[in-house]
Backbone bond lengths (Angstrom), bond angles and torsions (degrees), N, CA, C in turn:
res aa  C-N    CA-C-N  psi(-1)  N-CA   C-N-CA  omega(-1)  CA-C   N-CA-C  phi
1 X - - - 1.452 - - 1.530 108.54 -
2 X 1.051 114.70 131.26 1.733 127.31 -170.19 1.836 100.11 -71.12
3 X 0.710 87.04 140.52 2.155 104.88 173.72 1.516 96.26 -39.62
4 X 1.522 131.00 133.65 1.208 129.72 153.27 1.399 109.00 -88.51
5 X 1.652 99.44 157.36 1.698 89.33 177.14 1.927 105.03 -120.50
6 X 0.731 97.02 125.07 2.249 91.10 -177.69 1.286 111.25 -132.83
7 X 1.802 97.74 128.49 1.644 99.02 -174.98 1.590 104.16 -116.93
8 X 1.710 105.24 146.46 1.463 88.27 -160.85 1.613 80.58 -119.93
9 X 1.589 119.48 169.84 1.504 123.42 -160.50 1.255 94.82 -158.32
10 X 1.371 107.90 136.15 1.337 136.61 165.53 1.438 146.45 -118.42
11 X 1.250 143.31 -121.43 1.273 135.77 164.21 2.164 98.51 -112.69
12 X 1.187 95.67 -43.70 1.369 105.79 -174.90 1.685 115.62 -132.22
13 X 1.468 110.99 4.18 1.440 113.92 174.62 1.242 116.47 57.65
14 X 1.553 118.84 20.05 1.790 132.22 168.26 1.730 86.60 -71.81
15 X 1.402 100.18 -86.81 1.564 109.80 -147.29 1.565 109.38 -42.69
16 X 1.427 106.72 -50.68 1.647 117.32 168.24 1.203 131.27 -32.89
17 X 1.442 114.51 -32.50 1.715 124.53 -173.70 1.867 87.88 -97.58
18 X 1.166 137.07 14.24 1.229 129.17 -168.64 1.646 90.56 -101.26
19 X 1.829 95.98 -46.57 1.639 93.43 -171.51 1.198 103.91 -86.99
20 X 1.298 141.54 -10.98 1.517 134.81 161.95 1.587 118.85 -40.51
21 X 1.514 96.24 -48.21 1.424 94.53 -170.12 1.782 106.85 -72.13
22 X 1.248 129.44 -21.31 1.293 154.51 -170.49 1.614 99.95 -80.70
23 X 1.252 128.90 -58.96 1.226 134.57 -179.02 1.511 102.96 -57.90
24 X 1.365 118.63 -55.83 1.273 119.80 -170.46 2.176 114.26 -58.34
25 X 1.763 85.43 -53.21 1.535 63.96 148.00 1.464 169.48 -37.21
26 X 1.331 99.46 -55.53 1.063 125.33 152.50 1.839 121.37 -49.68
27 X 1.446 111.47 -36.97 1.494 103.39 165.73 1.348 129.71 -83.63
28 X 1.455 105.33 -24.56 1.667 100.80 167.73 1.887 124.06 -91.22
29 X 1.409 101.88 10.04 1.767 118.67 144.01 0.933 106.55 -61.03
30 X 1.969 121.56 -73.13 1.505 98.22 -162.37 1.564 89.48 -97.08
31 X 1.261 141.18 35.12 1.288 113.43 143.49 2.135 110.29 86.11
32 X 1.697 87.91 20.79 1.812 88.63 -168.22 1.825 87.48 -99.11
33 X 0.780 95.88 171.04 2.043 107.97 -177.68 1.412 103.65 -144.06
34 X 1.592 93.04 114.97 1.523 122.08 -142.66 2.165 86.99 -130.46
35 X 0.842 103.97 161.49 1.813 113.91 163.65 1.240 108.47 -140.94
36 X 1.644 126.43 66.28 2.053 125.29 172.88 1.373 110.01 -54.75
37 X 1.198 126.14 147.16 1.316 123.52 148.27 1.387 104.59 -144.60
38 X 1.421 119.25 167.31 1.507 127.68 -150.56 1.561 88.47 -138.11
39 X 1.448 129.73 143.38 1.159 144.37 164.04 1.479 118.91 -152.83
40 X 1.350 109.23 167.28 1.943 111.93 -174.85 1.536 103.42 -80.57
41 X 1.289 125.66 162.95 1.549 113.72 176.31 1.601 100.10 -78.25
42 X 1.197 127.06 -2.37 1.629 101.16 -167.03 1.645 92.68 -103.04
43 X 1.535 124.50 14.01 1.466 116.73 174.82 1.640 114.36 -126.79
44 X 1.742 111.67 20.59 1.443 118.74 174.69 1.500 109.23 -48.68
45 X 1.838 107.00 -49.80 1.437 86.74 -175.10 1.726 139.45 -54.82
46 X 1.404 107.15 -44.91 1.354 136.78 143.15 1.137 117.77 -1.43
47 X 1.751 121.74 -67.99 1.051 142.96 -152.63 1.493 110.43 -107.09
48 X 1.209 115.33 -10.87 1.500 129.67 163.34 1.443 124.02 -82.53
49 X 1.501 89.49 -12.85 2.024 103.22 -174.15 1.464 96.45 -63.15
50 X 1.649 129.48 -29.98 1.661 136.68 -151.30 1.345 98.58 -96.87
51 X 1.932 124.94 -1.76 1.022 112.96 160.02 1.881 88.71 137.47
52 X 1.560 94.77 151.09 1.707 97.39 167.04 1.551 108.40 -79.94
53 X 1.671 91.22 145.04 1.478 89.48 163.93 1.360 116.00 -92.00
54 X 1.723 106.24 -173.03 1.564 108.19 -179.13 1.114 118.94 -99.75
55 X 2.012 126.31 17.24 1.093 142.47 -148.36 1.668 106.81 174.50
56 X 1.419 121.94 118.36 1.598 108.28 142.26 1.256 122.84 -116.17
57 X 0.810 120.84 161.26 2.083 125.18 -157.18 1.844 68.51 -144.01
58 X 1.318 81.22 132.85 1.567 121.98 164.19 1.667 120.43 -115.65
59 X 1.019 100.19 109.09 1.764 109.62 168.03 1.285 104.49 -37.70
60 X 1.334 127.13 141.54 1.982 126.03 164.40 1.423 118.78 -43.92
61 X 1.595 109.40 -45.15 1.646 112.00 176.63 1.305 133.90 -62.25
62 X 2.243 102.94 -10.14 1.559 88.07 -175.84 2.348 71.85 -127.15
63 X 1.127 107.18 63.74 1.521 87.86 169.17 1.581 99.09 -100.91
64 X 0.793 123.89 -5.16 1.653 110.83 151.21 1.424 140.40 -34.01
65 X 1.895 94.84 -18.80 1.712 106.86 -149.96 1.713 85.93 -102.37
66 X 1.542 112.31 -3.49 1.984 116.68 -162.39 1.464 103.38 -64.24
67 X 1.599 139.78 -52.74 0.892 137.43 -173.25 1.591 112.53 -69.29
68 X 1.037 127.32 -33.27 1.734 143.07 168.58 2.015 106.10 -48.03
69 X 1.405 78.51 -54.77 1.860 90.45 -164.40 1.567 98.22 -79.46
70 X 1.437 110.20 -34.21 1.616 92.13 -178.28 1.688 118.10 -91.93
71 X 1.582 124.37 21.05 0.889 124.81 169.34 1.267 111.27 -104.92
72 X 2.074 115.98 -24.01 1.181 110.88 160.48 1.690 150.47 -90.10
73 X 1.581 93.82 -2.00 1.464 115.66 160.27 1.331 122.87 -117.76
74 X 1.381 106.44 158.46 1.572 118.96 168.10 1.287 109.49 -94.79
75 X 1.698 132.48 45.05 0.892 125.52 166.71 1.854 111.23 -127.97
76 X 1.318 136.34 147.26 1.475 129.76 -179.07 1.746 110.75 -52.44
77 X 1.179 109.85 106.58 1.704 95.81 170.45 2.110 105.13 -103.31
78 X 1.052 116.82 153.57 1.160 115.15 -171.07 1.382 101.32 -178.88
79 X 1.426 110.85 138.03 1.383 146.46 -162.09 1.431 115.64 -69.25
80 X 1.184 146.53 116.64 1.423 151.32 164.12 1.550 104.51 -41.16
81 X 1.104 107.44 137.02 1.481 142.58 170.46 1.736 83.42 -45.15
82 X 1.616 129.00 128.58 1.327 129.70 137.13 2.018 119.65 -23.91
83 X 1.049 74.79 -95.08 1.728 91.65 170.34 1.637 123.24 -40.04
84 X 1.505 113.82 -56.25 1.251 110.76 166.81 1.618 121.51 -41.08
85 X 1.634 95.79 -40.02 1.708 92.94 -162.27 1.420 89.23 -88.97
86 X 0.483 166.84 -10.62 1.798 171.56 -155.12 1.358 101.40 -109.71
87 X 0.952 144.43 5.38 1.636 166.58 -152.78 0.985 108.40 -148.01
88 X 1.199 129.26 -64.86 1.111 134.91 -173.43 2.243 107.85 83.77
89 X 1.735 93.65 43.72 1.202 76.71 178.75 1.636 99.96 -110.95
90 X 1.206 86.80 140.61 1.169 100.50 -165.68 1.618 115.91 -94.54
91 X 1.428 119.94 -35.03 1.168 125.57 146.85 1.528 141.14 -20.35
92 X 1.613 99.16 -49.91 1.462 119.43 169.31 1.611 110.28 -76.04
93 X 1.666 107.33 -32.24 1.430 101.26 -169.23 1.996 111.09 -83.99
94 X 1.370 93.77 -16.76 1.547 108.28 168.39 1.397 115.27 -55.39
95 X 1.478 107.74 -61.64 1.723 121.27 177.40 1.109 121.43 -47.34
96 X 1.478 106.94 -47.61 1.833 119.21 167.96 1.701 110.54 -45.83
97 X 1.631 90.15 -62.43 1.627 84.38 176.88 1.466 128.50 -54.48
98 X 1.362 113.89 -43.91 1.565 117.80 173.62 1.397 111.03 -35.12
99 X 1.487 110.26 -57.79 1.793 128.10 -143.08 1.569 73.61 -68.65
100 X 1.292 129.63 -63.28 1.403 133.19 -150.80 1.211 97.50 -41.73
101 X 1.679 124.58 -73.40 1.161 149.22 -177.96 1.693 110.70 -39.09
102 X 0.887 139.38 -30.71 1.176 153.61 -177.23 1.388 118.32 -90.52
103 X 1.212 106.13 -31.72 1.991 122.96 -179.45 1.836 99.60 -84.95
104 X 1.521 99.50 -53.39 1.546 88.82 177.65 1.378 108.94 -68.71
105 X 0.520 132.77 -15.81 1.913 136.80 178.68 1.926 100.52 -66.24
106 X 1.374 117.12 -40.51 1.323 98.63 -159.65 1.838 98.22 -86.50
């Protein structure tokens, strides 16, 4: 299975790099090979220069930005689970990303 790439976005890309490190966990349990990275929403463009991902996960506080971003990419952007991110599980927020990644694929 080829490297996924998933960028997750926030207001300031603090809390996000919290569940990055959490998500990633969670992939070298079951052993999936993932590339997260976490950024603020006001530096997506920036951070898109290093390449599209195959996924953006939006923090709850900036899902405002979902209809914006998915009219300006060809990639799935979609909103973190309330609860998950408030948890900080990252496991669950991994799976989300997969399924996503996998649905736009077919």
């Amino acid at each position: 299975m080829a490297e996924k790439n998933i960028l997750l976005v926030c207001n300031a890309g603090m809390s996000t790099s919290l569940l990055v490190s959490k998500m990633q966990k969670a992939a070298e349990k079951d052993d999936i090979t993932v590339n997260i990275a976490a950024t603020a929403s006001s530096d997506i463009k920036n951070k898109l220069q290093d390449g599209n991902p195959d996924v953006m996960m939006l923090g709850p506080q900036v899902r405002y930005l979902q209809k914006k971003l998915d009219s300006e990419y060809d990639f799935p952007v979609e909103v973190i689970n309330m609860q998950d991110y408030g948890l900080m599980n990252g496991e669950n927020v991994l799976k989300t990303a997969l399924k996503t990644i996998d649905e736009a694929a077919k």
